[in-house]
N, C-alpha and C positions, 0 to 999 in steps of 0.2 A: 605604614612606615615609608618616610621618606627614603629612596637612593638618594644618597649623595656623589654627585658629578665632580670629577677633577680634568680640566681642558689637558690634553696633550698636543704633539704636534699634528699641524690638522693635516688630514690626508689627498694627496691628488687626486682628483677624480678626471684629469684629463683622459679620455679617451685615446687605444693605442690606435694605433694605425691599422694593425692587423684585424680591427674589429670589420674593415671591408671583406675580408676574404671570408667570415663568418657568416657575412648576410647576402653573399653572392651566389652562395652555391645553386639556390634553386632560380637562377635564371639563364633565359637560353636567349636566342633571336630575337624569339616572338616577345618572351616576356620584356627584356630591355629594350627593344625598340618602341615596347609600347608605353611603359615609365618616359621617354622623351617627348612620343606626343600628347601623353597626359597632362605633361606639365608646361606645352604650348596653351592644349585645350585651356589648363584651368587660369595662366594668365589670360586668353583671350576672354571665357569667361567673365574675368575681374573688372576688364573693361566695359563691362557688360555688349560685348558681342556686337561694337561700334562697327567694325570693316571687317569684310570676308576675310576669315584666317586660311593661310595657303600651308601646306607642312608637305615640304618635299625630301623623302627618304630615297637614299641612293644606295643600289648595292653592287660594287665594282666585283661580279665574280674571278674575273682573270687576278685581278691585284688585290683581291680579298680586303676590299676596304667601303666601309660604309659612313654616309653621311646621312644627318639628316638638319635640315633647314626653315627656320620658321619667320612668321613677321606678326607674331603674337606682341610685339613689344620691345625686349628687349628685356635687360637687369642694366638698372643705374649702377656706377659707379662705386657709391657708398653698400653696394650689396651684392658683389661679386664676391663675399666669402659664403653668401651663401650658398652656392655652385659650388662649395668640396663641404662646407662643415656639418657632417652630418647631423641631421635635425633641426637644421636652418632651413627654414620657409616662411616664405612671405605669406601663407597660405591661411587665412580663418577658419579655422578647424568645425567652426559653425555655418559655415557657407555650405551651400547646396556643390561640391566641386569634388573632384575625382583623388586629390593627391592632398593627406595629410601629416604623414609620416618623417618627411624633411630628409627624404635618404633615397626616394627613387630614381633621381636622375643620378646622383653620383655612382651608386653600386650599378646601376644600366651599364654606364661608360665603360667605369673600369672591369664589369662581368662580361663584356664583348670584347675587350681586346685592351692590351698593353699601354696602348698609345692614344689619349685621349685631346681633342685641341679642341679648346671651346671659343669662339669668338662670338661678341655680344655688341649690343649699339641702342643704347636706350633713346627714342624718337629721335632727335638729330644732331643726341649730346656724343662725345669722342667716341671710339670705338678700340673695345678692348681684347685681351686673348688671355687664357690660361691654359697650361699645359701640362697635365696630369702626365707623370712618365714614372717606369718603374722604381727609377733613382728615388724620385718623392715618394712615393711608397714606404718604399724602404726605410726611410730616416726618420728621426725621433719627431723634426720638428715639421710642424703643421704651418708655416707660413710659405707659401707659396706666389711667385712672381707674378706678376702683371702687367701686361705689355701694353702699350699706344700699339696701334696697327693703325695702317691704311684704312680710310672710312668703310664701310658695308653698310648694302642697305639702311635706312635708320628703320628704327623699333622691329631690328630680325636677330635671331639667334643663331647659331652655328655649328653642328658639334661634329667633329670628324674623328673615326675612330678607325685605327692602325694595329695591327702586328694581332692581329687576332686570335684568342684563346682558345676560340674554336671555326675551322674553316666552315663554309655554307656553300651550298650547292646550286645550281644553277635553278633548280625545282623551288627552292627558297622566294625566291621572287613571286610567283604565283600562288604560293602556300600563305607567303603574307598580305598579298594583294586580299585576298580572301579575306582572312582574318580579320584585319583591319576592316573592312564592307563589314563585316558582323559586328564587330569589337564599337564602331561609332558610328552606325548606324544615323541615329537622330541627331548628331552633329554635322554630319552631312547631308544632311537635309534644313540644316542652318546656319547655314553660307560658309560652311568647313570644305577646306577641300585638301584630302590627303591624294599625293600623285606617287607611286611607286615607279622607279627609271624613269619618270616624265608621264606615266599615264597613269590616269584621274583615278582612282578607287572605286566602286560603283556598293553603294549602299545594300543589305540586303538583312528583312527582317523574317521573323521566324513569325510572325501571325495567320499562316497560310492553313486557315481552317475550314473545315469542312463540316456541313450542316446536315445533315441525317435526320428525316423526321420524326419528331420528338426525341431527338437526342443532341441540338444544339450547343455548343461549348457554352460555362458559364462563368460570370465575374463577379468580382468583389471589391468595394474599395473600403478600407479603413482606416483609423489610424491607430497608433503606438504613441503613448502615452509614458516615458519614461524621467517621470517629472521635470527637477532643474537641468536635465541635462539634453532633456530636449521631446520634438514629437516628429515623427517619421511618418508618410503619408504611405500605405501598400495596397498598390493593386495586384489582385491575382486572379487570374483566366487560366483555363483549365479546356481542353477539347478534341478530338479526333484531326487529325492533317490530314492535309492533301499530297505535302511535297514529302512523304517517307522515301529516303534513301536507304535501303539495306545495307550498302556499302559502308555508311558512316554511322549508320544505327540511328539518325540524329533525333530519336525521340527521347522524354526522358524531362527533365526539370529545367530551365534556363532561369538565369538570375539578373537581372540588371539594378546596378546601382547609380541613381543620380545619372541617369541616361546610358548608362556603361555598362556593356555587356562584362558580365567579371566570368561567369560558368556556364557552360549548357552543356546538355545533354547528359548531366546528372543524373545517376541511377544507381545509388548505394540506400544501405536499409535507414539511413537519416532522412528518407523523405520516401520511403515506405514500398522501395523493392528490396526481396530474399524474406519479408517475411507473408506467410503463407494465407494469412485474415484478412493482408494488405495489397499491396501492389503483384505480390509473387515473384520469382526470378524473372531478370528481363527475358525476354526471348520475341523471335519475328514476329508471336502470333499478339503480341502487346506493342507493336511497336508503331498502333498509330497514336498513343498521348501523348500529349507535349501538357506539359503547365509552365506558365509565365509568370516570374516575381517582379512587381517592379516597386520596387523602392525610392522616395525621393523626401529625403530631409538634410541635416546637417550630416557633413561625410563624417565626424567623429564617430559615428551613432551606425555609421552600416557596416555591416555582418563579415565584411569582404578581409583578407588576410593581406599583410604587407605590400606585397605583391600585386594584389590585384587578381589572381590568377586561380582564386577558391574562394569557399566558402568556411567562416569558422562556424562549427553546424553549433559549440557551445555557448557562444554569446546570445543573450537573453533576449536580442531583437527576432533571430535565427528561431530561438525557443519560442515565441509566440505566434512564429508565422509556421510552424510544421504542422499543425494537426490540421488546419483546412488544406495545407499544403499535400498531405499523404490522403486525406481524405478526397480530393479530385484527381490526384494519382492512383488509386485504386480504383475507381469509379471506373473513370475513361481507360483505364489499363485493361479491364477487365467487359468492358464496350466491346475495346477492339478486336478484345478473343469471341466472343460473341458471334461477334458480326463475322467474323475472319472466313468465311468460303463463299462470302461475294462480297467482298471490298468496293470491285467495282461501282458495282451498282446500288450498293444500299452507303456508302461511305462518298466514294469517291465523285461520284457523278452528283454529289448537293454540292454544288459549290459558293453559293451565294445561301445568304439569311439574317438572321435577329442573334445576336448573342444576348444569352439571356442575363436576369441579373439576381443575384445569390443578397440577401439583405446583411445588412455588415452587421444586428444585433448576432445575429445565429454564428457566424462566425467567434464575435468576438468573444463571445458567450460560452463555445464550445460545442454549440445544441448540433443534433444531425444536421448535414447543408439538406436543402428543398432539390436535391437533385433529381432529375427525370428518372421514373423507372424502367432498370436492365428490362431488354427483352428476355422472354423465359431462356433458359440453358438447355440447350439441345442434350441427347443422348451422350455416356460418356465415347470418347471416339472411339474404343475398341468396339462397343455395340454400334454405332452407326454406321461404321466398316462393314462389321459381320451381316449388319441389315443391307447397305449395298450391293455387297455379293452374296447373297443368299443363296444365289442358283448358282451361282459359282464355288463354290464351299458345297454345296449339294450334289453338283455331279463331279467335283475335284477336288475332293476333302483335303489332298494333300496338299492346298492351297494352303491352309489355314495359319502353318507356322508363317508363312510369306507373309499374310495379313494382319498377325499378331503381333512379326517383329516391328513391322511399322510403326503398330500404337504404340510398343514400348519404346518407341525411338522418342516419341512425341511422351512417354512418363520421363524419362530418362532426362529428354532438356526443361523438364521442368523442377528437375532437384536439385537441392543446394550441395550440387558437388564442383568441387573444382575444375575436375578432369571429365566433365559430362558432355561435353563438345567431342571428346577424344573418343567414349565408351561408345557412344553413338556410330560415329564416322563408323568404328572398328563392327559393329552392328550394321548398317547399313551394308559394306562392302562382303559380311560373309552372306547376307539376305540375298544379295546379287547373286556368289557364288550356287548356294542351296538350291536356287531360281533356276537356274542351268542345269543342274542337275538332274531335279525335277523334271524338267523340260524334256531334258534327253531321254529320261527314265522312260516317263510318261506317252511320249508322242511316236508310240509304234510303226506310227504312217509313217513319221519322217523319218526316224531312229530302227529301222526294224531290230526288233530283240538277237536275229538267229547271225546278224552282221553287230550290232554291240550289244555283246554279253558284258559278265560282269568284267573279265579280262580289260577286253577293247574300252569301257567304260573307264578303271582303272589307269589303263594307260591313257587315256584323254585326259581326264583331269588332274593327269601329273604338268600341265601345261596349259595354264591358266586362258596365253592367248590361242592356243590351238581349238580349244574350245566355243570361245566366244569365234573365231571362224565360222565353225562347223554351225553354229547355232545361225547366224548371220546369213550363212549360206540358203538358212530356209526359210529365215523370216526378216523381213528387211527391216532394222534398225537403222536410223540414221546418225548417219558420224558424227554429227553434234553430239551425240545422246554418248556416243561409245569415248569420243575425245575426252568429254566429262570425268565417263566411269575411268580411263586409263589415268586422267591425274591424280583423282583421289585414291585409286589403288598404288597408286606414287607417293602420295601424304600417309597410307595407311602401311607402307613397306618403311619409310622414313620413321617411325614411331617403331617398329617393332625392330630392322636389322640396323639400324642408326645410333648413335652415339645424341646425336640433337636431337632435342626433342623437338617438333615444327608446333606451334599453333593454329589449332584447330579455329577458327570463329562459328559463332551462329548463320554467319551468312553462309558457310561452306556446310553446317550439317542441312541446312533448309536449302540448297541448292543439289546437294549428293541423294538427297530424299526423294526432291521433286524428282529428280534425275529416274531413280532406280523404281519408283512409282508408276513412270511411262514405259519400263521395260517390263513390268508383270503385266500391264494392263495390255503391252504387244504380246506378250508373249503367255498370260492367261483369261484377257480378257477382264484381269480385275479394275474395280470400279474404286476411287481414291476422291476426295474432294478435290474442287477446284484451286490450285492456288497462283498469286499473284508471282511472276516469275521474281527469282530471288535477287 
């Protein structure tokens, strides 16, 4: 049965204005200033990459005002509405190019600050300005003024941005200097030159791997086949590093699309950490794999969200790159725990080699990768402990809670709890306390019983640091060691008599560990694996 249609009055579909404040929210600094040099990049791209493209960003922290400068070209005359209309782009959504959304320089602008002045000069034709202010905002109508200026550069662009939404810190500068080195890496190394306050950006890639024999990182190149809408080329390298920072964690999954870093250091259960067959919780003792996506077809087609600043894990390209993607994150995750009580010398000191290559039928196919075989799995670490100190534990049984709580510290960061950084610390610091006790109980020569009985003993340990004196007094720890344990007893007093709750990281429970590791081992002789300082 046919519906029959009757026309009414047709409906506006013009866009409000308010629809900017909807798509701005999830940008900050980093993200909108890097929508402006995307969109230098992809016209110089368009030209196909004739003359060195220069993109100089300014950031005035006294007068809270930022510019940033390009000589990608410029916008002619006849296409200066596409500078505000949103989803106006010159851009072929089939081109191998960063930006196709037609909305990220606009919502950049106005998501950085109130006051927006764009001046443009397409090669040596007039030179124009528009200027975005809250008034145009505000009001119904979308046509907005156009000025003749003074000539600028020819084929550069201009964008000065005022009255800011949100201030930036003098640290800003350096945090984005960075970023940017990672963010476009392979454009500048192709006659891109991004200069923050006037100094040059310096390129920096994440392929700093390490070669371990027979356990070499390995690749894959294939493609993605998603018929009329197009084919997508991916490589993916998977391997052990060199350059782990504890501090930034920075192992984990990186993604580049069409030469553009969009994510790194990825580590949610869409690419196979938290669950327990796979990658496992992150934690230090996996933190030397890195795997690398790189993608390069039509930008319609890649996986990357609005922004640029994620990953959508449900688009279909996303879906066919995850199983070899989890499958070299588990592998090499699970290398690194392995390997983990000589880094040094079984990881770190290969530093040259072959990366090997993974055949792209097996991949595409789904079949197991030809990956190298794990070395066997050592003991679980409670029994390797207990096998370390065996003579320890035999003539000092009351060792033994001391060398347990350790392991559970190491069960502990490996469960899927939320608060398991917390549980630990709070584990660690009473392991300390117990330690002292012990110490005192135990060490008759130093402590004699008939001068601390239970009394004197009692009243010592109502005074946390009077103790660690009295103990110090007989066996020398060094202040580094004791400076440690007083701040994490500062994070562990913060958690329990506090109102805030502080943040515990991984890098602080595998630092408080190492820490209180070296003070059994002074003070009973226990014997702990070696580990890489945190």
């Amino acid at each position: 049965m046919t519906t029959r249609k009757t026309e009414v009055t047709p409906v506006d579909g013009t866009p409000l204005k308010r629809m900017f404040w909807s798509i701005i929210s999830d940008y900050d600094l980093q993200t909108g200033l890097c929508e402006l040099i995307d969109n230098a990049i992809d016209l110089w791209t368009s030209n196909d990459r004739k003359k060195p493209l220069t993109i100089a960003v300014s950031l005035d922290v006294d007068r809270q005002l930022i510019s940033v400068h390009d000589n990608s070209g410029g916008v002619p005359k006849q296409d200066l509405r596409l500078l505000i209309a949103p989803g106006g782009s010159r851009n072929d959504p089939n081109a191998e190019i960063i930006g196709i959304f037609g909305v990220g320089g606009k919502r950049a602008g106005i998501a950085l600050g109130e006051k927006v002045e764009i001046k443009t000069r397409f090669k040596k034709e007039g030179s124009f300005q528009l200027d975005i202010t809250p008034e145009w905002l505000s009001s119904t109508d979308w046509e907005l003024a156009a000025y003749h200026i003074p000539d600028i550069p020819p084929g550069t662009t201009q964008v000065e941005v005022s009255h800011l939404r949100k201030p930036f810190p003098e640290q800003a500068i350096k945090d984005l200097s960075a970023h940017f080195g990672e963010t476009y890496a392979w454009f500048l190394k192709q006659g891109c030159t991004i200069k923050v306050n006037g100094k040059a950006v310096t390129p920096h890639n994440f392929d700093r791997w390490a070669f371990p024999p027979g356990f070499a990182p390995q690749s894959g190149s294939f493609s993605i086949d998603l018929g009329q809408e197009g084919t997508l080329a991916v490589e993916i390298i998977g391997g052990l590093i060199r350059d782990r920072n504890p501090e930034e964690e920075n192992y984990g999954v990186y993604v580049y699309c069409n030469h553009r870093l969009v994510i790194k250091e990825l580590k949610t259960r869409d690419v196979g950490y938290f669950v327990t067959s796979e990658a496992g919780v992150p934690h230090p003792d996996a933190s030397l794999c890195r795997v690398i996506v790189r993608l390069q077809g039509p930008a319609k087609l890649m996986p990357w969200n609005s922004s640029k600043s994620g990953i959508n894990v449900g688009h279909a390209v996303f879906q066919q790159i995850r199983p070899p993607l989890i499958r070299l994150v588990s592998h090499y995750s699970s290398l690194s725990r392995r390997l983990k009580n000589n880094w040094d010398d079984s990881v770190f000191a290969h530093q040259t080699g072959t990366i090997g290559s993974l055949p792209s039928a097996d991949i595409l196919t789904g079949r197991r990768l030809n990956l190298p075989p794990l070395p066997r799995v050592n003991k679980p670490h409670i029994e390797d402990l207990k096998a370390r100190n065996k003579t320890q534990l035999k003539n000092k049984p009351w060792t033994l809670g001391l060398v347990e709580a350790i392991a559970a510290v190491g069960v502990i960061s490996r469960q899927r709890l939320d608060t398991r950084n917390r549980i630990a610390l709070i584990l660690l610091d009473s392991n300390f306390e117990i330690a002292l006790k012990e110490f005192v109980v135990h060490r008759n020569d130093l402590f004699p019983s008939q001068q601390f009985n239970d009394a004197k003993i009692r009243e010592l340990f109502q005074k946390r640091h009077e103790v660690i004196k009295a103990v110090s007094a007989k066996v020398r720890i060094p202040a580094v060691l004791l400076d440690k344990i007083s701040h994490y007893y500062g994070l562990r007093n913060k958690l329990i008599h506090e109102r805030a709750t502080v943040e515990i990281t991984n890098t602080d429970v595998a630092n408080y560990q190492a820490t209180i590791e070296k003070i059994l081992s002074k003070l009973f002789d226990l014997k702990f694996p070696r580990h890489e300082e945190p």
